[in-house]
C-alpha positions as CSV (number, residue, x, y, z in Angstrom):
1,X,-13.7,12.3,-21.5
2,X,-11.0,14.0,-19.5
3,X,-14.0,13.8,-16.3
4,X,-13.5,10.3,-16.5
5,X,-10.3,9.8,-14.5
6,X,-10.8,12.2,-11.8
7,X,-12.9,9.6,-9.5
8,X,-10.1,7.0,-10.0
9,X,-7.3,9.6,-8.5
10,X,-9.6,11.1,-6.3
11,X,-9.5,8.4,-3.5
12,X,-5.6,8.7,-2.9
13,X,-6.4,12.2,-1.1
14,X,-9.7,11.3,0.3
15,X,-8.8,8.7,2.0
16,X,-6.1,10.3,4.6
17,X,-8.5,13.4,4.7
18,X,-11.3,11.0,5.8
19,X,-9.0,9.2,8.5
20,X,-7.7,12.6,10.5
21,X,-11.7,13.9,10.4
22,X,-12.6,10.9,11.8
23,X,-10.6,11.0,14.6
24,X,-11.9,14.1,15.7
25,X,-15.6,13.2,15.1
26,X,-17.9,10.9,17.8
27,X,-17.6,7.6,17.4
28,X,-21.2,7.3,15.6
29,X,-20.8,10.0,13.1
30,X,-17.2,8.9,12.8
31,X,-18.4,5.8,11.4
32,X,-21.1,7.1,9.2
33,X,-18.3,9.4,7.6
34,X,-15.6,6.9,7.1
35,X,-18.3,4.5,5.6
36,X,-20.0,7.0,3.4
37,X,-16.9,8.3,2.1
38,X,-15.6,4.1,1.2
39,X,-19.5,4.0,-0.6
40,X,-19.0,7.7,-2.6
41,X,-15.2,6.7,-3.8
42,X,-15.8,3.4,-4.8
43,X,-18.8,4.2,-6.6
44,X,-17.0,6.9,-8.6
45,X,-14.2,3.9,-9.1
46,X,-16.7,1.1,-10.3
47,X,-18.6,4.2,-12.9
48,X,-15.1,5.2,-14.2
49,X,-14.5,1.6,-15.1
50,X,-17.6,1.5,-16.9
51,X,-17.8,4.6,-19.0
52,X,-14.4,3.6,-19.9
53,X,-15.2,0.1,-20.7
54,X,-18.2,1.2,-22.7
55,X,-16.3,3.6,-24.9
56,X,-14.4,1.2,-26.2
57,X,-17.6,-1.4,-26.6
58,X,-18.8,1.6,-29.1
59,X,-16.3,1.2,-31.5
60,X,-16.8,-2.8,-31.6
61,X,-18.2,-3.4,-35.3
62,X,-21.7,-5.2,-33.8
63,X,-21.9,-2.9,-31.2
64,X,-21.9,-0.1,-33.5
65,X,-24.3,-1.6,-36.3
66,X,-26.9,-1.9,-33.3
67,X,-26.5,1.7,-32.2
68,X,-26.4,3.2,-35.6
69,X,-23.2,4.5,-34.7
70,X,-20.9,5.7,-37.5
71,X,-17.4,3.9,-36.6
72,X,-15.5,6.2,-38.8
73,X,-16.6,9.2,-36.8
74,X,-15.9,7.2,-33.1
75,X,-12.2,5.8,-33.9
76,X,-11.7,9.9,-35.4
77,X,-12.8,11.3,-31.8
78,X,-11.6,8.5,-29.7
79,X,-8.7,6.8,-31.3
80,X,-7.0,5.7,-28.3
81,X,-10.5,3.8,-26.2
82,X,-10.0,0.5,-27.5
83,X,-6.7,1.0,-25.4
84,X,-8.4,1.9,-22.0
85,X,-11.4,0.0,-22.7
86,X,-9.4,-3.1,-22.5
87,X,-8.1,-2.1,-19.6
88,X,-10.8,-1.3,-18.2
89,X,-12.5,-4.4,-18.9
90,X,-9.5,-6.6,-17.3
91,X,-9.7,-4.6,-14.2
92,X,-13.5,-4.6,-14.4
93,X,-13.4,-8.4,-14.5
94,X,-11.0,-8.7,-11.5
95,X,-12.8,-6.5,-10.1
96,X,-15.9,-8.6,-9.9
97,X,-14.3,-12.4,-9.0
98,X,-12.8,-10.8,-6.5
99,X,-16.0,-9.5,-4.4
100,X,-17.5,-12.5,-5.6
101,X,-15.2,-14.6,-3.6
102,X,-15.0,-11.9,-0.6
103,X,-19.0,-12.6,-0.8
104,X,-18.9,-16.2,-1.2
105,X,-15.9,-15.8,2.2
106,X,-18.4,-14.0,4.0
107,X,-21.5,-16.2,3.1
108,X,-19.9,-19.6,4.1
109,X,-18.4,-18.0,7.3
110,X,-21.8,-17.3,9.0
111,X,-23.7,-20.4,7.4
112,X,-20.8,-22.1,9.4
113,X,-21.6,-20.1,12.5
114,X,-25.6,-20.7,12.3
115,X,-24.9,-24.3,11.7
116,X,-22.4,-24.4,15.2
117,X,-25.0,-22.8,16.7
118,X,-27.5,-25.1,19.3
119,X,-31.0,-25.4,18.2
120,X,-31.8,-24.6,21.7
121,X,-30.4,-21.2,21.5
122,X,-32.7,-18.7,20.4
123,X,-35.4,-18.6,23.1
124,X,-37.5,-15.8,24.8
125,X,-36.4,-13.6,28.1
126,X,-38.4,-12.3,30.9
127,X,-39.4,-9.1,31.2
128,X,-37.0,-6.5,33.0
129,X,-38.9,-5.9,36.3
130,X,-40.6,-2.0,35.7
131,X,-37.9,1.0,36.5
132,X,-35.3,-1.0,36.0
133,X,-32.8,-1.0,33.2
134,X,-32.9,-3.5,30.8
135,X,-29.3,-4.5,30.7
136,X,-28.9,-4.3,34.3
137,X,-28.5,-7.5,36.1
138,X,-31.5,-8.7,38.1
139,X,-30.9,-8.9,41.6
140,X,-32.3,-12.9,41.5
141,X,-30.1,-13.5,38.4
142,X,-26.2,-14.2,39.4
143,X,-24.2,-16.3,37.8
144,X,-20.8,-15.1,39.3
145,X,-20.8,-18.8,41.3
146,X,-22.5,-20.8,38.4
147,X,-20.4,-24.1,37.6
148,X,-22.7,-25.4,35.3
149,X,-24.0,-24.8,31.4
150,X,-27.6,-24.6,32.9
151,X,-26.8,-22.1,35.4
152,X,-25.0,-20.1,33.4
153,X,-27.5,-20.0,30.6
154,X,-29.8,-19.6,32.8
155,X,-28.5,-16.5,34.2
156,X,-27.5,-14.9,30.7
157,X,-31.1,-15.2,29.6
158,X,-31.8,-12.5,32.3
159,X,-30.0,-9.9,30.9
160,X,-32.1,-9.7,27.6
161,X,-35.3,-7.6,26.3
162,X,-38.1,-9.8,25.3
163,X,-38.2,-9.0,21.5
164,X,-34.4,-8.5,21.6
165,X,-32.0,-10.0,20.2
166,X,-31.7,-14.0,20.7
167,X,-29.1,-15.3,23.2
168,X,-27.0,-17.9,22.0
169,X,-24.9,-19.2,25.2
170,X,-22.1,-22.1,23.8
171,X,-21.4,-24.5,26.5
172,X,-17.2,-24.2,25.5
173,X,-14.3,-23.3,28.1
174,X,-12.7,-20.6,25.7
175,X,-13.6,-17.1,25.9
176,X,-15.4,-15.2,23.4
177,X,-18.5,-13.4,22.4
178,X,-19.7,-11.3,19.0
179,X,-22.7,-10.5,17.1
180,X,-24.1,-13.0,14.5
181,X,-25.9,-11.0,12.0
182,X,-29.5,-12.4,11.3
183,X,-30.3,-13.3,7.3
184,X,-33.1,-12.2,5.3
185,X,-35.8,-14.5,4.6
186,X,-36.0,-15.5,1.0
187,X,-38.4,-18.3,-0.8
188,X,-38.9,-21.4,0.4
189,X,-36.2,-20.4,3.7
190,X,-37.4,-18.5,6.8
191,X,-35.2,-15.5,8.0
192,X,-33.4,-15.5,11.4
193,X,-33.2,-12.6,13.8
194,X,-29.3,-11.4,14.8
195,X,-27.7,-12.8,17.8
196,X,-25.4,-12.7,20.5
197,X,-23.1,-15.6,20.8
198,X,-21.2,-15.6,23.9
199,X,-19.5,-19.0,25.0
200,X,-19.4,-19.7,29.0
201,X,-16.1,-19.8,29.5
202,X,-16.4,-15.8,28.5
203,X,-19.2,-15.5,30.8
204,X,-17.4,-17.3,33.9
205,X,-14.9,-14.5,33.8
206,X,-17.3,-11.6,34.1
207,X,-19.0,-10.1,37.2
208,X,-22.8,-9.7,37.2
209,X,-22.3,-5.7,35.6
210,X,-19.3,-6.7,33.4
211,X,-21.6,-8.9,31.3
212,X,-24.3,-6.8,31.3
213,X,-22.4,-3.9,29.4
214,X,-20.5,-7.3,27.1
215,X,-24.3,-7.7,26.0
216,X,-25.2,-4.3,25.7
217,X,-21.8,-3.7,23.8
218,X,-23.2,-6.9,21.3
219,X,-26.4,-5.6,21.2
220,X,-25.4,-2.4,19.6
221,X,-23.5,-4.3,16.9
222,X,-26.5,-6.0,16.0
223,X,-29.2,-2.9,16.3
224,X,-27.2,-0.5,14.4
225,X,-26.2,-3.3,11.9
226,X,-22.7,-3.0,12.0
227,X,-21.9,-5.6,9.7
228,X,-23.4,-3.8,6.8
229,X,-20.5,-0.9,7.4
230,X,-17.7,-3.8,7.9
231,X,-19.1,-5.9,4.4
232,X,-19.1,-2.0,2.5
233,X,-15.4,-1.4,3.8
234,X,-14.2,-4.6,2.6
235,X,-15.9,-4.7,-0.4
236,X,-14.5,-1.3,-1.7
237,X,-11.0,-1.6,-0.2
238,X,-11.1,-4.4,-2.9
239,X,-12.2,-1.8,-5.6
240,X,-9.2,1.0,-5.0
241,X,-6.4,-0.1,-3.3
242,X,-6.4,4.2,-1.8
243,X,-9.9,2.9,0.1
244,X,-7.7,-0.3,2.3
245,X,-6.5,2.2,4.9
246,X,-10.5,2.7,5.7
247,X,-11.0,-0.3,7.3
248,X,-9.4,-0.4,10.3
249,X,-10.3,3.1,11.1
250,X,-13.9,2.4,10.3
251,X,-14.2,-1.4,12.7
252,X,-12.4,1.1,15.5
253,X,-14.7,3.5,15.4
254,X,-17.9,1.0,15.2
255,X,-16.0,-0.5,18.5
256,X,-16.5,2.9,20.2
257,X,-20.0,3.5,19.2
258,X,-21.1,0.3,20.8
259,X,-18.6,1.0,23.8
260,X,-20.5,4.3,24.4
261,X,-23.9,2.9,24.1
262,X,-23.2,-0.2,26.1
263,X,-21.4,2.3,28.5
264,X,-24.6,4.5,28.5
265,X,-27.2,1.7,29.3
266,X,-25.3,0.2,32.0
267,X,-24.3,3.8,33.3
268,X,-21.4,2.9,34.2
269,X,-18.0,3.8,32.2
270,X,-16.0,2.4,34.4
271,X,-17.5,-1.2,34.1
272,X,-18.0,-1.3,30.7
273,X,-14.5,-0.2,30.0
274,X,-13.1,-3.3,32.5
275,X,-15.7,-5.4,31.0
276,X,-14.0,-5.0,27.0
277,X,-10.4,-5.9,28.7
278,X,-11.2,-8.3,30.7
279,X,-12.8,-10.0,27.9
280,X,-10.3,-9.1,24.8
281,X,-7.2,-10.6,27.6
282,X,-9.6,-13.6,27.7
283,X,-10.5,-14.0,24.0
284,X,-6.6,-13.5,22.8
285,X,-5.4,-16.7,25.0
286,X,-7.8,-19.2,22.9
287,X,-11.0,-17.7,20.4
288,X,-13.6,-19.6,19.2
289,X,-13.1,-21.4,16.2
290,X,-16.0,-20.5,14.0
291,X,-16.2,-16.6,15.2
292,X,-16.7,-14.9,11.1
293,X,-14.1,-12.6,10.5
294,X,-17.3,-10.2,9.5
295,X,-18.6,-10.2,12.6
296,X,-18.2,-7.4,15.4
297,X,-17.0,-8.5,18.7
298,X,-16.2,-6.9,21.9
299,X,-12.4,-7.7,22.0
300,X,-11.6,-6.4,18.5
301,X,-10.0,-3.5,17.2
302,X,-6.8,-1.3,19.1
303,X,-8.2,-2.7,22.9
304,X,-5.9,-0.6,25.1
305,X,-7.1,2.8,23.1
306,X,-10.9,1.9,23.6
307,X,-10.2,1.3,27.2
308,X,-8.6,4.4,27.6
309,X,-11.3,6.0,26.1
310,X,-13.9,4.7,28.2
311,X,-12.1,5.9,31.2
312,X,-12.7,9.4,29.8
313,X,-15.6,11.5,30.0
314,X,-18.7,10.9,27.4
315,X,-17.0,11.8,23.9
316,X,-18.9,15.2,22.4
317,X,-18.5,16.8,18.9
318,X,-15.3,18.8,18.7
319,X,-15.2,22.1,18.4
320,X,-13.9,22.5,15.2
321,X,-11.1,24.5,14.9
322,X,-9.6,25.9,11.1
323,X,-7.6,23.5,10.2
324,X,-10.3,20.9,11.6
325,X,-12.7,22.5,9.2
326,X,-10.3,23.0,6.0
327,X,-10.0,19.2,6.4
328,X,-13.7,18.6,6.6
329,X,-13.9,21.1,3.5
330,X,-11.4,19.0,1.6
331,X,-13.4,16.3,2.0
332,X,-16.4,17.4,1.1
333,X,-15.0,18.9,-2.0
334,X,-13.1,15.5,-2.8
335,X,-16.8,13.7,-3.0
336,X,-18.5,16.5,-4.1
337,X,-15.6,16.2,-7.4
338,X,-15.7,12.3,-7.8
339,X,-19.7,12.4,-8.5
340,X,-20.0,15.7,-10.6
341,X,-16.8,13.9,-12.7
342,X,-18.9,10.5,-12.6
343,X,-22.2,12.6,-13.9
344,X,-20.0,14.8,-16.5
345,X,-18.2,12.2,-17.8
346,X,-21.9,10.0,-18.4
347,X,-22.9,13.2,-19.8
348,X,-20.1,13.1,-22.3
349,X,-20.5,9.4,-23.4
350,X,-23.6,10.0,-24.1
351,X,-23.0,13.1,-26.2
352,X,-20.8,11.2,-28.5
353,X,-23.3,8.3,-28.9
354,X,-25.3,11.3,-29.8
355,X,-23.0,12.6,-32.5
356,X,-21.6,9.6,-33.6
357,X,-25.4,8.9,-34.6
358,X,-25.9,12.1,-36.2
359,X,-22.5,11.0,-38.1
360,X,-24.1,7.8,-39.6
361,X,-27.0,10.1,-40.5
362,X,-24.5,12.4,-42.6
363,X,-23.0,9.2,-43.8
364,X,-26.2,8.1,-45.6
């Protein structure tokens, strides 16, 4: 079972072959790639474990008087599984408290963030006035002058879709704003829709058009489920240790892909790329407590080089160049390894279960 080991060595050149293609992809299929490659390698990682811990299982006494194994014939093929299947198994078990706390993290974060939420939150927008672009400010709605948490509530509601997203303004001085991922609903508990949590002191700071593009930016968290990508990074950095460098590269990139969709409904670059430093300068002096560590917001990630690249033109695919493509080859080949090695080496354990009850046949 020589197939076996391949996906768990496979990640340590992967990963910095995934990071240089990504930053010469668009944001969007940057993300896709980065989080795709974390799901492929980690997969390969958790299967390896398994095939390993199961080929030791088979040589277990019980285990083998249920399979009509012959035991003779497994420790003669495999003498040395026991070893690795212990192994295995130890790692396996880590393995598994340790997503279950990094769920469990995750889980109590946002129940805290629901529960800081108002009731009164969540309520339905007026229509965008026909021809006019749902994230632009109406011309009635201004809140550059608002002192109270009315007015400025008020004047946030305007900026959303009916059927959108749910706006959830927190009457608090200190600046901040993210996407709260909705739940699913589940028996005997109602599921809640996404929203966008922005606290007034954030929205004080913004001009009419600079808040418009911080709720499109939110938005595009929540429509594209962003969330999902962060919970897969984390959740297989924690199953190789070659998959950690992912995760930074992987919440940049989801940055840019709402930067650029946010800058493209506003249709203005410009704004939208004053709008995420004006609010990350605001957010660093004092966040909100309860903000998940999960969540996207607009102020995360490397600010200055999302700024920077806002002020340039709309990001295309590169033209890829040979050593662009070798590296997009390598890749490919890298993944395209880890699951024929994950699918050979199930292929060989169940061969020897095979044999090894052909051998208790011979036996008899």
């Amino acid at each position: 079972m020589i197939a076996v080991w391949a996906p768990l060595l496979l990640p340590f050149l992967a990963a910095p072959l995934a990071r240089r293609l990504a930053d010469a992809l668009p944001p969007r299929a940057a993300a896709w790639m980065l989080a795709g490659t974390s799901a492929v390698l980690a997969g390969g990682t958790l299967c390896s474990l398994g095939l390993l811990a199961a080929a030791g299982l088979l040589q277990l006494p019980p285990v083998a008087a249920i399979g009509h194994l012959s035991l003779p014939w497994l420790t003669a093929a495999a003498p040395d599984a026991p070893g690795a299947a212990a192994a295995a198994g130890l790692v396996l078990a880590a393995l598994t408290a340790q997503a279950v706390r990094t769920a469990r993290r995750h889980r109590l974060e946002l129940r805290e963030a629901r529960a800081a939420l108002p009731a009164c939150a969540a309520t339905a927008c007026p229509a965008p006035a026909e021809g006019r672009h749902p994230d632009a400010r109406p011309g009635h709605a201004t809140m550059r002058r608002a002192r109270t948490p009315q007015a400025v509530l008020a004047g946030a509601r305007t900026l959303l879709q009916p059927g959108e997203h749910p706006l959830a303004v927190l009457d608090d001085e200190r600046a901040d704003a993210f996407a709260l991922p909705g739940r699913l609903p589940l028996p005997g508990r109602p599921g809640e829709p996404g929203r966008i949590v922005v606290t007034s002191g954030m929205l004080r700071i913004l001009t009419g058009p600079e808040r418009a593009a911080l709720l499109a930016h939110e938005r595009a968290h929540l429509t594209a489920r962003h969330h999902v990508f962060l919970a897969l990074a984390e959740h297989a950095a924690d199953l190789h240790p070659a998959l950690r460098p992912l995760r930074a590269p992987l919440g940049y990139h989801l940055e840019r892909w709402a930067d650029e969709v946010a800058a493209a409904r506003v249709g203005d670059r410009t704004v939208t790329a004053r709008a995420v430093g004006r609010a990350a300068l605001a957010a660093s002096r004092s966040p909100w407590p309860a903000r998940p560590r999960l969540v996207p917001a607009a102020h995360s990630g490397p600010v200055p080089r999302r700024v920077a690249a806002l002020l340039q033109p709309r990001p295309a695919a590169t033209a890829t160049g040979t050593r662009l493509r070798a590296v997009a080859i390598a890749l490919a080949a890298c993944l395209a390894l880890s699951t024929a090695a994950s699918l050979e080496a199930t292929a060989d354990l169940h061969h020897t279960v095979e044999a090894a009850q052909r051998g208790t046949g011979a036996e008899r």
